[in-house]
Structures are given as C-alpha cells and as structure tokens.
N, CA and C atoms of all chains as a GROMACS GRO file, in nm:
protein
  546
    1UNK      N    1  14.516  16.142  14.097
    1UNK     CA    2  14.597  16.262  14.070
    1UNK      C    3  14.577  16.303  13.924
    2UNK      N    4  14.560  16.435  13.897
    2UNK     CA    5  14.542  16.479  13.773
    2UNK      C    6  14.676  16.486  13.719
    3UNK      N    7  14.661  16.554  13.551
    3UNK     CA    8  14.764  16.562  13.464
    3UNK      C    9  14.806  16.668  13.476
    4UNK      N   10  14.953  16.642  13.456
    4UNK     CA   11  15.064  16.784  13.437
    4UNK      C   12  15.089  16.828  13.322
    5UNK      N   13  15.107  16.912  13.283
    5UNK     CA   14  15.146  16.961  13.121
    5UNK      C   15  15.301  16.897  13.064
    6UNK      N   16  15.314  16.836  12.979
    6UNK     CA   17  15.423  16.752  12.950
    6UNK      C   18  15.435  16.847  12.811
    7UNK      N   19  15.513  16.910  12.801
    7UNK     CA   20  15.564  17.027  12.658
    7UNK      C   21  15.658  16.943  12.586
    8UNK      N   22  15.596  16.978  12.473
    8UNK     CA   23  15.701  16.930  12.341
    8UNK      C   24  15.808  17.024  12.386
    9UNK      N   25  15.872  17.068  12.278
    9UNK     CA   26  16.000  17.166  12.272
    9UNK      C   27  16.054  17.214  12.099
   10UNK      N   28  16.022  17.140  12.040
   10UNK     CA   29  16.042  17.152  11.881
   10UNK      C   30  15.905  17.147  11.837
   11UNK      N   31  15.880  17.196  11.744
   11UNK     CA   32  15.742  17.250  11.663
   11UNK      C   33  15.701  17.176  11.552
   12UNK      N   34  15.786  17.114  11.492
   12UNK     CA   35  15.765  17.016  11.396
   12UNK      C   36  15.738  16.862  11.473
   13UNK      N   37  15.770  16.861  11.570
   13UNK     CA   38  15.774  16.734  11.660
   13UNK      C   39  15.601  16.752  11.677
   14UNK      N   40  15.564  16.870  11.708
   14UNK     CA   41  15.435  16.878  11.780
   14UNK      C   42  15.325  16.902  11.646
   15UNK      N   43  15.377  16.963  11.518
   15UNK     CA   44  15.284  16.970  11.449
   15UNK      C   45  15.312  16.805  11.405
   16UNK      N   46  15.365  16.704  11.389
   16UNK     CA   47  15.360  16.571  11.355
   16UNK      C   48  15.250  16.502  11.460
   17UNK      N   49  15.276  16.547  11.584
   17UNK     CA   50  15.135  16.479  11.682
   17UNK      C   51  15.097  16.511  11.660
   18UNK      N   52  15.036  16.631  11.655
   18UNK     CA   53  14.912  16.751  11.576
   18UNK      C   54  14.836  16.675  11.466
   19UNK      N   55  14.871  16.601  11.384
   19UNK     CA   56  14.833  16.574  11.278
   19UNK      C   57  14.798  16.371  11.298
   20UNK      N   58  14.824  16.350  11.374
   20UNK     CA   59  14.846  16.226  11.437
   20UNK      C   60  14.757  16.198  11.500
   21UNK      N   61  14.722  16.281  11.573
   21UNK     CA   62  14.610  16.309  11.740
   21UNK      C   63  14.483  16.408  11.656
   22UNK      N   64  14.504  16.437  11.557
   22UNK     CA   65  14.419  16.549  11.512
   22UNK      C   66  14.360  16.661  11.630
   23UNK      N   67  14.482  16.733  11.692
   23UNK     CA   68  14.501  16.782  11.788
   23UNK      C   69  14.529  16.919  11.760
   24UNK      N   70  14.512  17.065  11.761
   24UNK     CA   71  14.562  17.188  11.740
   24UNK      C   72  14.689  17.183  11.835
   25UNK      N   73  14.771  17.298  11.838
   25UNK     CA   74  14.908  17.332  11.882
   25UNK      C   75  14.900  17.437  11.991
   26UNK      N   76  14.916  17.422  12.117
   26UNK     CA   77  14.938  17.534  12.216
   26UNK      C   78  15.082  17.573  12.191
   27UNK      N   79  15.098  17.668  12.184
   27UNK     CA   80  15.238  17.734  12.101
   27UNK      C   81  15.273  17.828  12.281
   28UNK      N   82  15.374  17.818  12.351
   28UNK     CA   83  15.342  17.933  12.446
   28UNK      C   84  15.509  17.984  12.472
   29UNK      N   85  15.522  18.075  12.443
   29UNK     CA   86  15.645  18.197  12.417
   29UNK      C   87  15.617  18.232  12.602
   30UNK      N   88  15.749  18.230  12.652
   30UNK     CA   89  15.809  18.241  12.758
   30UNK      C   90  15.943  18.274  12.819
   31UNK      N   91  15.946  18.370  12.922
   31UNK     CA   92  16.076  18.418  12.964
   31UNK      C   93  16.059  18.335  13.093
   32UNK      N   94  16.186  18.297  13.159
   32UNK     CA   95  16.193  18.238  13.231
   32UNK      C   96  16.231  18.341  13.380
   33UNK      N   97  16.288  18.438  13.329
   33UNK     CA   98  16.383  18.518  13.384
   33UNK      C   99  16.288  18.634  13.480
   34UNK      N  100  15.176  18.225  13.449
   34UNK     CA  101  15.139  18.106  13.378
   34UNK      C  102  15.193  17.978  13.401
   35UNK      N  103  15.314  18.016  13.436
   35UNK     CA  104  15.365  17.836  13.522
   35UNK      C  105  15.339  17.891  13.654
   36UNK      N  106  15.370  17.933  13.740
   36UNK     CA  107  15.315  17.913  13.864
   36UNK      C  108  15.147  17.910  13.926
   37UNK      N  109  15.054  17.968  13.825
   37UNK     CA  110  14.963  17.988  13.870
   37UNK      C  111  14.829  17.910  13.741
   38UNK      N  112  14.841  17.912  13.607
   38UNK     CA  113  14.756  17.852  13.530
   38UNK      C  114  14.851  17.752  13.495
   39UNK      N  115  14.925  17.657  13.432
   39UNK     CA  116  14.984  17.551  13.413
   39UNK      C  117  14.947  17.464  13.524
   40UNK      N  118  14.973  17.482  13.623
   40UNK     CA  119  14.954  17.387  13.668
   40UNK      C  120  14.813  17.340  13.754
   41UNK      N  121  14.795  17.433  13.716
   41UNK     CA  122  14.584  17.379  13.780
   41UNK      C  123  14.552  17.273  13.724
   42UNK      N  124  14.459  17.191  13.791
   42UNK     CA  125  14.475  17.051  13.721
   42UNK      C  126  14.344  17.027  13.645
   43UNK      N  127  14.251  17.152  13.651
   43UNK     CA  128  14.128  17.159  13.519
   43UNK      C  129  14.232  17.218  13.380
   44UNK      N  130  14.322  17.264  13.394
   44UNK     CA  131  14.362  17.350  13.315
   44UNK      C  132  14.476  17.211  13.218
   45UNK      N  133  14.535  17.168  13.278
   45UNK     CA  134  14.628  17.051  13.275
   45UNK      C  135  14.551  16.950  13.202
   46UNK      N  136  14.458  16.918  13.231
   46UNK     CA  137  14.392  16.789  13.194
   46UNK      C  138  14.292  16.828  13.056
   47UNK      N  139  14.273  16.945  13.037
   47UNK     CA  140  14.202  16.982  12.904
   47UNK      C  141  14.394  17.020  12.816
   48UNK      N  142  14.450  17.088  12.868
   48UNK     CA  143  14.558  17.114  12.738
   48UNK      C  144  14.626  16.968  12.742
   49UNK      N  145  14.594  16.826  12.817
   49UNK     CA  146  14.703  16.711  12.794
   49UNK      C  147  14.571  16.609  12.656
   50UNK      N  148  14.435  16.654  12.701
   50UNK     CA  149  14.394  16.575  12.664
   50UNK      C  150  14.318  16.628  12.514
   51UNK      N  151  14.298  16.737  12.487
   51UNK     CA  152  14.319  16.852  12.384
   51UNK      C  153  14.373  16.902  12.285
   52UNK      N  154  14.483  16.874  12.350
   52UNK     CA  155  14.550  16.988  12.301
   52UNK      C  156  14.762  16.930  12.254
   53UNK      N  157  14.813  16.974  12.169
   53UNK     CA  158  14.975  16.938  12.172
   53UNK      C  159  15.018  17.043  12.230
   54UNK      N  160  15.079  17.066  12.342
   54UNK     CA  161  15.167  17.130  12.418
   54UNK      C  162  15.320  17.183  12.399
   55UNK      N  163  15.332  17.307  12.317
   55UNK     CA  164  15.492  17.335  12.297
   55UNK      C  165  15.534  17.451  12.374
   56UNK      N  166  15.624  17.451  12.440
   56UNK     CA  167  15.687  17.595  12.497
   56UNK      C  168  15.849  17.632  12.490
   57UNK      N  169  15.841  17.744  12.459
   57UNK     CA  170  15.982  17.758  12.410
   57UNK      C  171  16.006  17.938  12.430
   58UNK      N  172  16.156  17.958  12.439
   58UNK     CA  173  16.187  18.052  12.526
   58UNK      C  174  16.150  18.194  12.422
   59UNK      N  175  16.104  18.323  12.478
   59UNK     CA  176  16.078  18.379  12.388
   59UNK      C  177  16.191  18.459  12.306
   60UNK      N  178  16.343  18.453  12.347
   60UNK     CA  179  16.420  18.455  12.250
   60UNK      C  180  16.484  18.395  12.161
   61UNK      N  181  16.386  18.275  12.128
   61UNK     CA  182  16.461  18.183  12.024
   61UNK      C  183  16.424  18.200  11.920
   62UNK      N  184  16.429  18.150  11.814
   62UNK     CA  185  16.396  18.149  11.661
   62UNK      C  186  16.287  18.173  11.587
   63UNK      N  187  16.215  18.078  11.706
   63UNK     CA  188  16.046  18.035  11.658
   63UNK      C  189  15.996  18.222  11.688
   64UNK      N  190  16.044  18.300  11.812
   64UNK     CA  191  15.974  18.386  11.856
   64UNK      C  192  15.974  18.461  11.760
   65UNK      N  193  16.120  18.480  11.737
   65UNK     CA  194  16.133  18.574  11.561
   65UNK      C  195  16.017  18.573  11.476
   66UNK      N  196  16.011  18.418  11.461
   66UNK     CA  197  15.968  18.419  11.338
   66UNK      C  198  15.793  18.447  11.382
   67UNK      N  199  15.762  18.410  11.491
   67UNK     CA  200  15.601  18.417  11.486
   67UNK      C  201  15.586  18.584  11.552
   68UNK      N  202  15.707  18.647  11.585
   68UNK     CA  203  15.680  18.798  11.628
   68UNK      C  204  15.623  18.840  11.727
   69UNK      N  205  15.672  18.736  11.821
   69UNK     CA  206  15.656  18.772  11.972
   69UNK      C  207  15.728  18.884  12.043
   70UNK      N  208  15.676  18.996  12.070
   70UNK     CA  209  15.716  19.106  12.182
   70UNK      C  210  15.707  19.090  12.337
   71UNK      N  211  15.637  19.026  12.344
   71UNK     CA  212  15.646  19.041  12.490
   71UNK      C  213  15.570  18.889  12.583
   72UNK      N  214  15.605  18.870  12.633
   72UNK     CA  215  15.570  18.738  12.736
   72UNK      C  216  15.422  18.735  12.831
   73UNK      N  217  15.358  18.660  12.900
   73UNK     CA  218  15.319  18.523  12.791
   73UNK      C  219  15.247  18.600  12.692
   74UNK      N  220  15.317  18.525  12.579
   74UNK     CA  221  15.236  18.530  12.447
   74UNK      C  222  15.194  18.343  12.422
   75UNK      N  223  15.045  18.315  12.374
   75UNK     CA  224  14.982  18.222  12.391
   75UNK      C  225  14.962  18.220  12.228
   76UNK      N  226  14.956  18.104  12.131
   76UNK     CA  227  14.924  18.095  12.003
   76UNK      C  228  14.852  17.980  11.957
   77UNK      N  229  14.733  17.959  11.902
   77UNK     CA  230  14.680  17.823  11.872
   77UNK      C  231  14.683  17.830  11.736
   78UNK      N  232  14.767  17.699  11.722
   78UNK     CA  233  14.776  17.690  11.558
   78UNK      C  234  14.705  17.554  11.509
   79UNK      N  235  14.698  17.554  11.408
   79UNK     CA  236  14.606  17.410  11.350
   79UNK      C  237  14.774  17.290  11.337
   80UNK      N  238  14.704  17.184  11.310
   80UNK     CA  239  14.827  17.130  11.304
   80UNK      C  240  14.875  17.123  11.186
   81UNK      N  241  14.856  17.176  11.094
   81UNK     CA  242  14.985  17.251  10.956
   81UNK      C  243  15.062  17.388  11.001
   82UNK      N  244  15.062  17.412  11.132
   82UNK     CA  245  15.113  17.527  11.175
   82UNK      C  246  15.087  17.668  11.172
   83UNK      N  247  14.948  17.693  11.106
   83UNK     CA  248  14.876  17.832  11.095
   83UNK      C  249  14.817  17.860  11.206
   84UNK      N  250  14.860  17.982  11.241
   84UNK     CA  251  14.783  18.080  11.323
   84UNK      C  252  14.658  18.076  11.324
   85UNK      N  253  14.580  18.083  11.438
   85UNK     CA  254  14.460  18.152  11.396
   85UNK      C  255  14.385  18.167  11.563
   86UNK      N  256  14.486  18.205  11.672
   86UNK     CA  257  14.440  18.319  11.765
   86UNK      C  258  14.540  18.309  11.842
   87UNK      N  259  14.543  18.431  11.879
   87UNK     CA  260  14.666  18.474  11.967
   87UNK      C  261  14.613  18.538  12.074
   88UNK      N  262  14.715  18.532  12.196
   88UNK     CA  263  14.670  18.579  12.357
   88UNK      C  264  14.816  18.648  12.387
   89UNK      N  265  14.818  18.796  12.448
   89UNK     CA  266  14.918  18.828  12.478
   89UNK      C  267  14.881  18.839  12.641
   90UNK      N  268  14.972  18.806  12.773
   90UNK     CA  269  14.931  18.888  12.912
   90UNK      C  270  14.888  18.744  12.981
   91UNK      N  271  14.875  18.740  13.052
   91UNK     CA  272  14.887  18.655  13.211
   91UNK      C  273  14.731  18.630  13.121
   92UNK      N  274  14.651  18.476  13.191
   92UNK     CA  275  14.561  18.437  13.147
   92UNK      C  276  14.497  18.337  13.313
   93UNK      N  277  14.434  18.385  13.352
   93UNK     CA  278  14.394  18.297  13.497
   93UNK      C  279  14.375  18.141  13.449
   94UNK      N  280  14.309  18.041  13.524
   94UNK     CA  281  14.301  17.955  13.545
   94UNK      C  282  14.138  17.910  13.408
   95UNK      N  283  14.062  18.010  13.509
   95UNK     CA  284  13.898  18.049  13.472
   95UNK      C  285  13.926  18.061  13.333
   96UNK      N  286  14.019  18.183  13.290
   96UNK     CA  287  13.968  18.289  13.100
   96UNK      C  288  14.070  18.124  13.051
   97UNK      N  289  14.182  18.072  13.096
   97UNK     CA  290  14.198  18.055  12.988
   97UNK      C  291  14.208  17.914  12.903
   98UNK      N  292  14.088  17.860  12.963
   98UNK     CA  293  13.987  17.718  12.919
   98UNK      C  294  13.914  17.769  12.795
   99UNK      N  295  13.874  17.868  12.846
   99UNK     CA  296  13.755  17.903  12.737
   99UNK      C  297  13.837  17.999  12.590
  100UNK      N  298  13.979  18.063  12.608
  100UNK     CA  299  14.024  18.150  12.524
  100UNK      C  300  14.099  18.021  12.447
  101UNK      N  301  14.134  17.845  12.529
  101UNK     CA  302  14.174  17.794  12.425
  101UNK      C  303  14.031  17.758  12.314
  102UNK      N  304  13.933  17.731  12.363
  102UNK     CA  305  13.814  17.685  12.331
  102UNK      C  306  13.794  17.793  12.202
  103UNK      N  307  13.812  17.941  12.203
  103UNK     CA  308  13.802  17.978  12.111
  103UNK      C  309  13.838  17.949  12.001
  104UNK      N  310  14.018  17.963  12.067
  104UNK     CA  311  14.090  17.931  11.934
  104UNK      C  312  14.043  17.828  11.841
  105UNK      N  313  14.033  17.673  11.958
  105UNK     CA  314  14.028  17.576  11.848
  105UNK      C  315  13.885  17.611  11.722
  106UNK      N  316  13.776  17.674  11.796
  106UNK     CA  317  13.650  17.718  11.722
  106UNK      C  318  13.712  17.829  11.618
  107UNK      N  319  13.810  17.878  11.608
  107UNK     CA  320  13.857  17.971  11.474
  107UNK      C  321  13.927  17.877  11.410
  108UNK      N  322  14.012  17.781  11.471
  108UNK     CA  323  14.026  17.713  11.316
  108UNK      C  324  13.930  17.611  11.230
  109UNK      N  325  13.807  17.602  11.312
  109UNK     CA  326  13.696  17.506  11.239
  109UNK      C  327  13.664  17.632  11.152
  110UNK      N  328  13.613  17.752  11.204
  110UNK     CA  329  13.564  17.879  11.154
  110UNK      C  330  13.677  17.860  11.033
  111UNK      N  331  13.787  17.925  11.050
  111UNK     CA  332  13.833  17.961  10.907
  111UNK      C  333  13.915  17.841  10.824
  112UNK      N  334  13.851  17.744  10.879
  112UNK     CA  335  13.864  17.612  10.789
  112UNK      C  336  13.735  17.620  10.705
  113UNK      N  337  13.604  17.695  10.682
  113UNK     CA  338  13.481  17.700  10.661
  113UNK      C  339  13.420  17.572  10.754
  114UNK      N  340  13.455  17.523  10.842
  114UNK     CA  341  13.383  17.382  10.880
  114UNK      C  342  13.313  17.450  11.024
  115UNK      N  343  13.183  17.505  10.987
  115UNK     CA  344  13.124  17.595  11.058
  115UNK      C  345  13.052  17.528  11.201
  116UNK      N  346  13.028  17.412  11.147
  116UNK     CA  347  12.933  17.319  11.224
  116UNK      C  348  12.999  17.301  11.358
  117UNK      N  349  13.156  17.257  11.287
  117UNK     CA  350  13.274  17.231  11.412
  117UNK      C  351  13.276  17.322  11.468
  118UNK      N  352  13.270  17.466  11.425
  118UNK     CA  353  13.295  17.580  11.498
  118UNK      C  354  13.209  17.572  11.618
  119UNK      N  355  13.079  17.539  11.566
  119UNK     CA  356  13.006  17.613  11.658
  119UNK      C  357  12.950  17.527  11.788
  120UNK      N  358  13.020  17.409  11.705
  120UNK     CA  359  13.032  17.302  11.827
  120UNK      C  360  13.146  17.322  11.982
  121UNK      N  361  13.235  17.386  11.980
  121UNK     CA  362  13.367  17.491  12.014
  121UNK      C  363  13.257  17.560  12.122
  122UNK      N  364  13.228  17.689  11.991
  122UNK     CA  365  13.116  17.802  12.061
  122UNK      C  366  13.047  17.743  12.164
  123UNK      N  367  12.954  17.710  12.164
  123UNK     CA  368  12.801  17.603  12.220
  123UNK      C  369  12.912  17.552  12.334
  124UNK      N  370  13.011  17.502  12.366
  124UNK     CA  371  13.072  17.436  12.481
  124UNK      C  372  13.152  17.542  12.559
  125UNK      N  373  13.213  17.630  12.516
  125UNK     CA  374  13.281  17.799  12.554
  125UNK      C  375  13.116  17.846  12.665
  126UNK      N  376  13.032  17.871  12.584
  126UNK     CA  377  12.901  17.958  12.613
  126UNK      C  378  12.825  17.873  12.731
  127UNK      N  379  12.804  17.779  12.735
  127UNK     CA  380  12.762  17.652  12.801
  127UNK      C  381  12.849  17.649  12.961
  128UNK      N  382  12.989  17.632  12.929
  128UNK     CA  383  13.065  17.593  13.098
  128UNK      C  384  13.140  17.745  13.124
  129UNK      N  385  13.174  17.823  13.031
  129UNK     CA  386  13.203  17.951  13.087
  129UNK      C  387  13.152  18.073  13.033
  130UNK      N  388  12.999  18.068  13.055
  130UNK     CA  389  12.936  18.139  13.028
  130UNK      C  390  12.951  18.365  13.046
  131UNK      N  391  13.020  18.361  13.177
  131UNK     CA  392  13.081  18.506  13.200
  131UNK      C  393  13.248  18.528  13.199
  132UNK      N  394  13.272  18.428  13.092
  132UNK     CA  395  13.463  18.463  13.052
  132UNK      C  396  13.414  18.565  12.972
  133UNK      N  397  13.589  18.616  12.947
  133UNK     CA  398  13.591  18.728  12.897
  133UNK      C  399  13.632  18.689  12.751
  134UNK      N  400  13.624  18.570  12.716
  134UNK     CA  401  13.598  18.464  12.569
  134UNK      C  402  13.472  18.505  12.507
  135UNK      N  403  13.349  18.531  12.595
  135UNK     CA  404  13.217  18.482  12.572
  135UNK      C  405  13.157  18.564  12.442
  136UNK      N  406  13.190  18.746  12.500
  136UNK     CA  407  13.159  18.798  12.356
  136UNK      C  408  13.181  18.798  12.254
  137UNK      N  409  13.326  18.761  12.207
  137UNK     CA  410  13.338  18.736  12.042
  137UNK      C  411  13.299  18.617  12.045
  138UNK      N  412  13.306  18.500  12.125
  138UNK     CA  413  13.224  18.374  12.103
  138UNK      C  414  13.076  18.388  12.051
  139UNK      N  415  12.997  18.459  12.089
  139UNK     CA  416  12.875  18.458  12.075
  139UNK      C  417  12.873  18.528  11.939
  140UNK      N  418  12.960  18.616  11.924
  140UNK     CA  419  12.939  18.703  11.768
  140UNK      C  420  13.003  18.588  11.652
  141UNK      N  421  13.109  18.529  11.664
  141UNK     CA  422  13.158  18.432  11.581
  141UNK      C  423  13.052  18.331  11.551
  142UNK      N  424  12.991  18.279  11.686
  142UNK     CA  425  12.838  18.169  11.708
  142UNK      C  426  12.772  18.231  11.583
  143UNK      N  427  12.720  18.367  11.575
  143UNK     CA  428  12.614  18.384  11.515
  143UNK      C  429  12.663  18.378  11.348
  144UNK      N  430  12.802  18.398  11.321
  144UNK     CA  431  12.842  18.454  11.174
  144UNK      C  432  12.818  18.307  11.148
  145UNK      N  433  12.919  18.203  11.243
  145UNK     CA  434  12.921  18.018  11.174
  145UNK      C  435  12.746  18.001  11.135
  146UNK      N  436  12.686  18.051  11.260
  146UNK     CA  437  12.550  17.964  11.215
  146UNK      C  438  12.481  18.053  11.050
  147UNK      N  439  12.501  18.198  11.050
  147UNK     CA  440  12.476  18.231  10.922
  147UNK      C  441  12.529  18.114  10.880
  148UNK      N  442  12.646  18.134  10.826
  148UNK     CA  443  12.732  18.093  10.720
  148UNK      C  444  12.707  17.975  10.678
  149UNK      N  445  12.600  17.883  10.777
  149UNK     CA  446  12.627  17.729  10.758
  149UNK      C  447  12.478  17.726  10.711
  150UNK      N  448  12.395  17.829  10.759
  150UNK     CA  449  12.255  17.755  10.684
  150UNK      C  450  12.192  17.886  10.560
  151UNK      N  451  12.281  17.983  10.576
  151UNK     CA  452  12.264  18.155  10.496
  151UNK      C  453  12.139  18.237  10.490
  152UNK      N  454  12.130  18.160  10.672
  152UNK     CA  455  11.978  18.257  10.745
  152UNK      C  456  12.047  18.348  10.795
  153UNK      N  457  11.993  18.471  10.796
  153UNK     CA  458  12.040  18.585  10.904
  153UNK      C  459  11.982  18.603  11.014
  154UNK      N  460  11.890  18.554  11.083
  154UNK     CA  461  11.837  18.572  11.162
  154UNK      C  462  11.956  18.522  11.317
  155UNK      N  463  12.053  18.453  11.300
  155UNK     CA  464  12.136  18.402  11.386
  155UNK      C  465  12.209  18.508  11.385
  156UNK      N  466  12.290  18.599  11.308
  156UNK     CA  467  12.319  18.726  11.328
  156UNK      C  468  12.252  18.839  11.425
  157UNK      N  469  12.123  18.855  11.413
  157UNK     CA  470  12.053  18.949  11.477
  157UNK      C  471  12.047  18.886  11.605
  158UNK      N  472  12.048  18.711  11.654
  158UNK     CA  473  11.968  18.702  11.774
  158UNK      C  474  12.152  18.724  11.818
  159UNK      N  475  12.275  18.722  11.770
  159UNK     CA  476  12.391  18.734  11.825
  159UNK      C  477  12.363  18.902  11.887
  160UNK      N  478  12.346  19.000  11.778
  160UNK     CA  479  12.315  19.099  11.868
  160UNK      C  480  12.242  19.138  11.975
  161UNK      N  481  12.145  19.074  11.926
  161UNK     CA  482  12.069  19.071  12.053
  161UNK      C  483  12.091  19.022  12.226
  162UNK      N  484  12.204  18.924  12.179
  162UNK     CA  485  12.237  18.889  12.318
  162UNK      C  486  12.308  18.931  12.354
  163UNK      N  487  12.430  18.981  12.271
  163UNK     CA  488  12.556  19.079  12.325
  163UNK      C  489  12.509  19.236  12.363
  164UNK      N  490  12.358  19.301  12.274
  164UNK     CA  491  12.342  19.394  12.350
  164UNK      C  492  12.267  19.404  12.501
  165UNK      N  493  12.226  19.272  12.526
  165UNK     CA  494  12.145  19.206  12.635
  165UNK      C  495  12.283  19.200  12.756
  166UNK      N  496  12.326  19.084  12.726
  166UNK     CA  497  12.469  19.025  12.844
  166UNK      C  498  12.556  19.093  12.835
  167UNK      N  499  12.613  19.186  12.672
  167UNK     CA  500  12.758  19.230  12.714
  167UNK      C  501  12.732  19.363  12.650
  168UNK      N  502  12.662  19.460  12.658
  168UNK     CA  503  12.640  19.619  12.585
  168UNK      C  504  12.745  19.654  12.558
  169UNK      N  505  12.863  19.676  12.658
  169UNK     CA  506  12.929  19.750  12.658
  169UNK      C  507  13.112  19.675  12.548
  170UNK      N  508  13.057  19.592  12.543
  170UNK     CA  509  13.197  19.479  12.489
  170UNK      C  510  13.174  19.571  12.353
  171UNK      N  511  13.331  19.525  12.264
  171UNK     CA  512  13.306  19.609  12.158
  171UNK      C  513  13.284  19.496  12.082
  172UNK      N  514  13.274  19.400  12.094
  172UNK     CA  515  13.146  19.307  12.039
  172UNK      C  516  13.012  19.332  11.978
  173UNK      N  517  12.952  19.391  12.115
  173UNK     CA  518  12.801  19.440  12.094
  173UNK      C  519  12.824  19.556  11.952
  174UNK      N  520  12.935  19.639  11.956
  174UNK     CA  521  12.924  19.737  11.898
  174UNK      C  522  12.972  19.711  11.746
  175UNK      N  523  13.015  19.582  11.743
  175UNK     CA  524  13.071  19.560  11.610
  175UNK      C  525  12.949  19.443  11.550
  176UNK      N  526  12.861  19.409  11.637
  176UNK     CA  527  12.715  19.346  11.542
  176UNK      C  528  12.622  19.444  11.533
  177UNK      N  529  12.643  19.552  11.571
  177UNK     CA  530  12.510  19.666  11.590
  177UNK      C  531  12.421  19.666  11.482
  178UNK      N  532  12.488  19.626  11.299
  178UNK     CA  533  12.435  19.647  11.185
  178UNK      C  534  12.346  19.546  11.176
  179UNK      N  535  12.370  19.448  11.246
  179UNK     CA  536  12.300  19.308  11.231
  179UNK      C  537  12.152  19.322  11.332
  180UNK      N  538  12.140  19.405  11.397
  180UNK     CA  539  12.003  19.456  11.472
  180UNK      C  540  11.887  19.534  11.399
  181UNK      N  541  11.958  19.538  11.298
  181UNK     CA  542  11.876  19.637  11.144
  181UNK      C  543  11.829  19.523  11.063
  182UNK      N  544  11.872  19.363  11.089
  182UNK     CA  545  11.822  19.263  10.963
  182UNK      C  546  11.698  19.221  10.992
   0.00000   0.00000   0.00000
C-alpha cells in the first residue's frame, strides 16, 4: 500500500523539518466548504 | 485537490517522500499574510520560508508532479545553485515530458545552464526547442531574442 499525505498544520513546525530533512515546504491554502 | 490529486498514490509518495506537507484553511493568518485570494492556492517555499512558486486552480494528478518539480528547481535557480536546478529540470523534462510545467522548464533549463558555464549557446538551443515542441507557449515567445545569439 502506498503513502497518504500526512500534513503538518503549523509552518514553523514544517519549516524546522524543512531544514532537518533538507526538504522544501508544500504550503497548500484550502477551503473546506 | 483532496478528492482527486492528494490522494493518488504517485502523487502521495513523491510529496511524503519530497517534500514537508502543510495545509491550512484559507482564512487563517498564514493566508493573510502570504495573500491568498482564492482556493487551491499551492506555494513552494525553501525551508527558511521564501517563496519561490506559486500555483493558483485545481492541479490534476499528471501537471502536478512536475509543477512541484519546478518549484523545487526555482529554489536551486534563485539560490544561484544552477547545477541543482537543472538537475530538477532534466527530471520534470525526462518523466513529464508534455506537462504544462515543460515550457518554462525548458526556458529556465537553458538560463541555469547559461548561467553555470556563461555559454549562450544553451539559451538558443532552449529556443529552439520551445519554438520546435511548444511555438505557441508564451515561453517560446519570451526566448525569441535568444534565436538571434
């Protein structure tokens, strides 16, 4: 079984992996509604 | 984008293994501040938090492997670390060769490879292929000067 997308939620959380993982940031702005 | 690209599992397995994954509602704080209008809005930032490409509008399964592929190739690009860039490019051009990524990929391809060895001739063969594969992209029309070197 493949991978699911597991989302941060705070941005500083993710730029700290970011920098950790030497990883860029998928940033994705969303309405739910 | 969640019902239809999130969860594809080519799509899943390059942004888990890639990529840091944040999503957040577009009336919260962050949206303010990064000046989001309208939904999905898509942003790849380096990990000091700079911008450096944005996607507004629904993104299929197919465009949007290769539109992250860009991004990460603009922040090697405007990191000057051209090599990285075009290492990005070369893998974009290679597995999704007819996205709708491909033309500024190929024009960016040609500026990194100037930039990295300060031959021009990688400029002209960029035009050359965008007036070849994509004439009509405004790609082709924004290297046109580079068909004169």
């Amino acid at each position: 079984m493949g991978n699911v997308i597991i989302w941060e939620a705070e941005l500083n959380k993710s730029l700290t992996r970011g920098q950790a993982e030497k990883k860029p940031i998928l940033l994705d702005f969303f309405n739910p509604g | 984008m969640g019902a239809v690209t999130y969860p594809n599992e080519k799509v899943a397995d390059f942004v888990m293994n890639r990529m840091v994954p944040i999503q957040v509602l577009s009336d919260s704080p962050l949206a303010d501040e990064f000046k989001v209008k309208w939904t999905p809005t898509i942003v790849v930032l380096d990990f000091y938090g700079k911008e450096h490409h944005r996607t507004v509008g629904f993104f299929p399964p197919e465009e949007f492997i290769p539109s992250m592929l860009l991004g990460m190739g603009k922040i090697d690009f405007d990191a000057d670390q051209f090599n990285d860039a075009i290492i990005h490019f070369d893998t974009l051009l290679k597995e999704y060769p007819k996205s709708a990524a491909a033309p500024e990929t190929i024009y960016l391809r040609g500026v990194s490879r100037y930039k990295a060895s300060h031959d021009a001739k990688p400029l002209k063969e960029a035009y050359e292929k965008l007036k070849a594969d994509y004439p009509a992209s405004e790609w082709a029309k924004r290297a046109e000067p580079y068909g004169l070197l």
